[in-house]
Steps between C-alpha positions, in 0.01 A plus 500: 500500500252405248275742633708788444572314124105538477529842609814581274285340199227733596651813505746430163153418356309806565826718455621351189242240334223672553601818277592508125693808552726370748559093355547663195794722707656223662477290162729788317685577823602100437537449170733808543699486774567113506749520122639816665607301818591232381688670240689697774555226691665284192702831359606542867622159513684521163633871597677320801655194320606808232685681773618230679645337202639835377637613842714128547632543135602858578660450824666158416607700158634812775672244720679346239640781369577660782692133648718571171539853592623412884715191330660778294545760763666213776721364176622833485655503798745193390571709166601751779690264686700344170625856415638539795710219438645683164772654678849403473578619877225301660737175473858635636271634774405248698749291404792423739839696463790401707701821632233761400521852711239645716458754204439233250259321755339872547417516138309165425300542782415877364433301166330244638299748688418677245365209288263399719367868557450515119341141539306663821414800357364430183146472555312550850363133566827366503519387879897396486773412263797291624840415323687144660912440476526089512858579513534786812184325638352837554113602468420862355171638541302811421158521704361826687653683273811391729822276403586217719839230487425177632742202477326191319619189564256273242570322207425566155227262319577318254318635203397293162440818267604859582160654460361759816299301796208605561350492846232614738574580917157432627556663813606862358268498176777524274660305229859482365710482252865366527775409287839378518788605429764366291847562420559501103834313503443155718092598497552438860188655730665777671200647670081578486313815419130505602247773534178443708183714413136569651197366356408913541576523183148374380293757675447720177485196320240344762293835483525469081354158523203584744207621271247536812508549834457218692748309325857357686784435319799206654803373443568119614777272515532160391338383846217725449692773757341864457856673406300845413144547654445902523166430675627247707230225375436182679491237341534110625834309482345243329316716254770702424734169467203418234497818292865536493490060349271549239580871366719289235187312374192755606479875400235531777288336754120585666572446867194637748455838471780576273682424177854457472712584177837292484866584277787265599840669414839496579519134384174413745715638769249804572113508445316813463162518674179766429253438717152658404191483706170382273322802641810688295509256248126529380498853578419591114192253537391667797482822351344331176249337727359804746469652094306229436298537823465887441378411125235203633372729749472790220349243272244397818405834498435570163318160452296591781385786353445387168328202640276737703459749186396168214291354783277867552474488130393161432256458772432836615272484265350153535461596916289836383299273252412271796427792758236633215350148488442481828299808509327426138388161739361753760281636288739806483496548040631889513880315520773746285774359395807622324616331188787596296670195473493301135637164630296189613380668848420824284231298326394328783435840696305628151303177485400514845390861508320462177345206615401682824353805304292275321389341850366822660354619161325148491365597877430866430260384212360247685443740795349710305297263315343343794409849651274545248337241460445519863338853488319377174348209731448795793312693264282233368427400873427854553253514203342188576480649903322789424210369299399275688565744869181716277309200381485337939510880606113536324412175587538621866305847399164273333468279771503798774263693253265150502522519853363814571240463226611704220465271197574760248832581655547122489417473162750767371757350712485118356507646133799696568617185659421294184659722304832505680493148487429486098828736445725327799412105349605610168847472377596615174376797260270255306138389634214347333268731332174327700669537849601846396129589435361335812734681686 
């Protein structure tokens, strides 16, 4: 391990440390890119609590309305219902008539019949209407689109006001309205008109109240009971018993995976349920995120580039300045460089190759200089050389003239010699007169 740190140290340092060009890219690639991510990061962060705090406000906002909206459409069913009771034939109907002929009995069933068609018939959720005689004990019923007589042998409740009863039949999905019947003179309850409906009725309203896909909308009882679930949703017993409990105090609740939007209505008697995945939920954040993504990796790109382009500039320059001192130290002075910058590293460039120029004139004259004197020294050496090569040179001719006995030869030959010697000793134009005269 800590030799691979070792290693890792060593390679960062000759990749990175050891080149201006390239700390001076990673320093801008930093100083740039950190603010930018962590600016993303923080707007990302903020962008999600914005959407997530929008999207609950909107859908508890849509839920709301639309639990008015359903409260209004089931209500209307019991304004149905209580017109139906406007009818001064309704009454002598079902009420009992000693002595009355099979054509008499012929014609309130047609009317009754054709009550509870027009109760049937007048919108397609309906699942049944029903009209009750307390008095003939008999049950009339309109279901199927078929009308059925069945005897009905119960007793009337007792009611405290005379306002419609609402109610919900778990195991069909629907939910009724009844009322009773009473006779204006003794206000006696003569019989019961009720009309049952399906919970169909909210599919264009459930479809209004989805804004994304994804989403489920319910419809629970009192005991949490899923009354209309269109995408047959599972949810717990207990969970559901939960929701369907605190809808009259919560507007919504984050269980798991999903959030749940809660309207009570029908006097708590109903709870309306949207269920909405968070994947659904904070899809607006997604998108706003992968556009943040796209934009860091844009801005990545672009720093990268700049990075790369301010780095070239700044130490291109300084890395060609440092190439042209290494050959100025290897004796190498015909170094060209371009300059046509007028910052700080413009100068320095000028200076340098000024101060170069200077060197190499410095050594040219000094070359020179030293060249001559040399050949001034040669030539002296040679002067001095040649002199004195004569002066030895007849030395060597007297002695072989002595030799062989010729003493004139030798005579010549040692004044000659003398006088090579009087004009080699000398230095300088100027001799004494005397010696000049003796010579």
């Amino acid at each position: 391990m800590k030799r691979a740190m070792r290693e890792m140290s060593y390679y960062f340092r000759l990749a990175i440390l050891n080149s201006i060009q390239r700390k001076l890219m990673g320093t801008l690639l930093l100083v740039m890119m950190v603010p930018l991510i962590v600016f993303m990061l923080i707007s990302t962060q903020i962008s999600r609590g914005t959407v997530e705090t929008s999207e609950i406000s909107s859908n508890r906002s849509r839920v709301e309305l639309s639990g008015s909206y359903i409260e209004e459409q089931i209500r209307w069913y019991d304004e149905f219902l209580f017109d139906a009771l406007v009818d001064e034939q309704l009454v002598p109907s079902i009420s009992s008539v000693e002595n009355i002929d099979t054509i008499n009995i012929f014609n309130r069933q047609s009317y009754i019949k054709d009550k509870l068609f027009g109760l049937f018939n007048g919108r397609d959720d309906t699942a049944s209407a029903s009209l009750i005689s307390f008095e003939e004990n008999q049950l009339y019923k309109v279901e199927s689109n078929d009308f059925f007589v069945f005897p009905y042998l119960d007793l009337p409740v007792r009611q405290k006001s005379k306002d419609a009863i609402f109610g919900v039949d778990q195991e069909t999905g629907t939910f009724s309205f009844e009322r009773y019947i009473y006779r204006f003179e003794d206000q006696k309850a003569v019989g019961k008109i009720q009309v049952n409906v399906s919970f169909s009725f909210m599919d264009h309203i459930a479809q209004n109240l989805k804004s994304n896909e994804g989403e489920h909308i319910l419809l629970l009882d009192s005991n949490g009971k899923a009354l209309y679930n269109p995408d047959d949703i599972k949810l717990s017993e207990v969970f559901s018993r939960q929701l369907a409990e605190q809808a009259e105090q919560r507007t919504y609740a984050i269980e798991k995976e999903n959030y749940y939007f809660l309207q009570s209505i029908m006097d708590d008697q109903l709870t309306i349920l949207k269920m909405v995945p968070k994947e659904v939920m904070l899809v607006g954040a997604v998108h706003i995120g992968r556009s943040g993504i796209v934009i860091l990796i844009v801005s990545m790109i672009l720093t990268a580039f700049l990075s790369v382009l301010v780095s070239n500039q700044v130490a291109k320059p300084i890395v060609s300045l440092t190439k042209a001192m290494e050959r100025v130290e290897e004796t190498d002075f015909q170094v060209h460089m371009k300059v046509d910058r007028t910052d700080e590293i413009g100068i320095l460039h000028r200076k340098y190759k000024e101060m170069i120029d200077r060197i190499r004139d410095l050594i040219e004259k000094n070359y020179k200089r030293e060249m001559e004197t040399r050949d001034a020294q040669f030539l002296a050496l040679q002067a001095q050389i040649n002199p004195h090569f004569l002066y030895n040179t007849l030395q060597v001719i007297g002695g072989m003239a002595l030799k062989n006995g010729a003493d004139d030869i030798y005579k010549m030959t040692q004044k000659l010699a003398l006088m090579f010697r009087y004009i080699t000793k000398k230095q300088g134009d100027l001799v004494p007169m005397r010696e000049e005269v003796a010579h």
